[in-house]
C-alpha positions as CSV (number, residue, x, y, z in Angstrom):
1,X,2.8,13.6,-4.4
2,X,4.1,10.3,-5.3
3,X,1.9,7.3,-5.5
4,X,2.4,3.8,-4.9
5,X,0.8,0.3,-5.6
6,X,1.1,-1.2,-2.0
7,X,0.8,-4.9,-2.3
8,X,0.9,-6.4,1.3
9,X,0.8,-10.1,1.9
10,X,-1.1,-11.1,5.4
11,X,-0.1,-13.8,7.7
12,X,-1.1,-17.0,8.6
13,X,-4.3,-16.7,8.2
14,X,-7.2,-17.6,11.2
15,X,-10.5,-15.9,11.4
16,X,-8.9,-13.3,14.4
17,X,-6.2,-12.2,11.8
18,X,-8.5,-11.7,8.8
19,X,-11.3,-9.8,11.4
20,X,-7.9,-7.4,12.0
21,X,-7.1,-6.9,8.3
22,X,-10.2,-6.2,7.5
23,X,-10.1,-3.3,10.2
24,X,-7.3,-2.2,9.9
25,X,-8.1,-1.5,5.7
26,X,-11.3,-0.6,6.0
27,X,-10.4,2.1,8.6
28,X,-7.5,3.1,6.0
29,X,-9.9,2.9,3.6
30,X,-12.1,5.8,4.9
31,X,-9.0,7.8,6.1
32,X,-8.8,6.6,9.6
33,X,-5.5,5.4,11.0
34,X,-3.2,4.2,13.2
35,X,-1.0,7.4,15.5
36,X,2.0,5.6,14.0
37,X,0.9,6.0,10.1
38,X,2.6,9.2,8.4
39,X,0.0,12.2,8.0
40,X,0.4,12.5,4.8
41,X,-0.6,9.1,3.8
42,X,-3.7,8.7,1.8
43,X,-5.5,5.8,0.4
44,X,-6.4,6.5,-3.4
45,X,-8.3,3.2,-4.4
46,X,-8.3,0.0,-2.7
47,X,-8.5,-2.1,-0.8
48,X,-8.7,-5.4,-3.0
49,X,-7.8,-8.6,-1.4
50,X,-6.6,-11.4,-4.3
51,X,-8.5,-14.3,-4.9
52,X,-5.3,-16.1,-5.5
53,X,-3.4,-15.5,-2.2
54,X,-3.3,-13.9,1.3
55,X,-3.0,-10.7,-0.3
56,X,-4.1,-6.9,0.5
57,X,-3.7,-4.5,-2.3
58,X,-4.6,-0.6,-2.8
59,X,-3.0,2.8,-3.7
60,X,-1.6,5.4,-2.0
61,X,0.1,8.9,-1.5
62,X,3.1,10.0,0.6
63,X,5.9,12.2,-0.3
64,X,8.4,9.8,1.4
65,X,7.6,6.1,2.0
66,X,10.4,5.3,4.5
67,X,8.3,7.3,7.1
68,X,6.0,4.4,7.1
69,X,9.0,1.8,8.7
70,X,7.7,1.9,12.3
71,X,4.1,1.0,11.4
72,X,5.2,-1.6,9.0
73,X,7.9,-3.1,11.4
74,X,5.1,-3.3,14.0
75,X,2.3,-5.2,11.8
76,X,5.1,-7.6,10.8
77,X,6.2,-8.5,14.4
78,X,2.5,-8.8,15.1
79,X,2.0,-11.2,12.6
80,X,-0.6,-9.3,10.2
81,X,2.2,-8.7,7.8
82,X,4.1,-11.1,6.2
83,X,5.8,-9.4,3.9
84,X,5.0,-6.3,1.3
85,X,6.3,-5.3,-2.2
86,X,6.0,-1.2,-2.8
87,X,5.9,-0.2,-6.5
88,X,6.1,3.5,-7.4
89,X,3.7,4.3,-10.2
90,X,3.7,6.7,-13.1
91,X,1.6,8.6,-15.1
92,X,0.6,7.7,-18.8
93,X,1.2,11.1,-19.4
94,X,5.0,11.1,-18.2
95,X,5.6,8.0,-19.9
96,X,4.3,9.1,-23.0
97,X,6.7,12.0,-22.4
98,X,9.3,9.7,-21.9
99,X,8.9,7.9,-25.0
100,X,8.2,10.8,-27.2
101,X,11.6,12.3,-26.0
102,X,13.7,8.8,-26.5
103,X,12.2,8.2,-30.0
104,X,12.5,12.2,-31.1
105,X,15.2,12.4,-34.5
């Protein structure tokens, strides 16, 4: 299943709307969530919050990430989301596969 580097950027931040992030990613955290949140979606590592900004990270599975719109769309109306950047990630192994093949005679 594909995995991603979810990096999710909170909102303006007041002690209510840190009490909800922490919630909602602890609760993600141990495998509880939302009705809205795919089924297949499962936290690998994370949460870490940055030291440097308003910022959530942690990795995950799902086979398709544009399943996730609806619960995404609602924690940015609700102002817990400010924005998010999704990176697919690789395996060393397929990127050493990948290089092997590119730099083969």
């Amino acid at each position: 299943m594909p995995i991603f580097l979810n990096e999710v950027w909170l909102g303006d931040l007041t002690p209510a709307l840190m009490d909800e992030a922490v919630t909602f990613f602890g609760n993600l955290s141990v495998g509880s969530k939302p009705d809205n949140l795919p089924d297949d979606l499962r936290m690998l590592a994370g949460p870490w919050l940055s030291a440097e900004e308003a910022k959530v990270m942690f990795i995950f599975e799902i086979n398709d990430p544009s399943t996730m719109f609806d619960a995404y769309a609602e924690r940015m109306v609700s102002g817990l989301f400010a924005r998010r950047k999704l990176t697919l990630l690789s395996n060393w192994n397929s990127v050493k596969d990948y290089a092997d093949r590119v730099n083969a005679p």
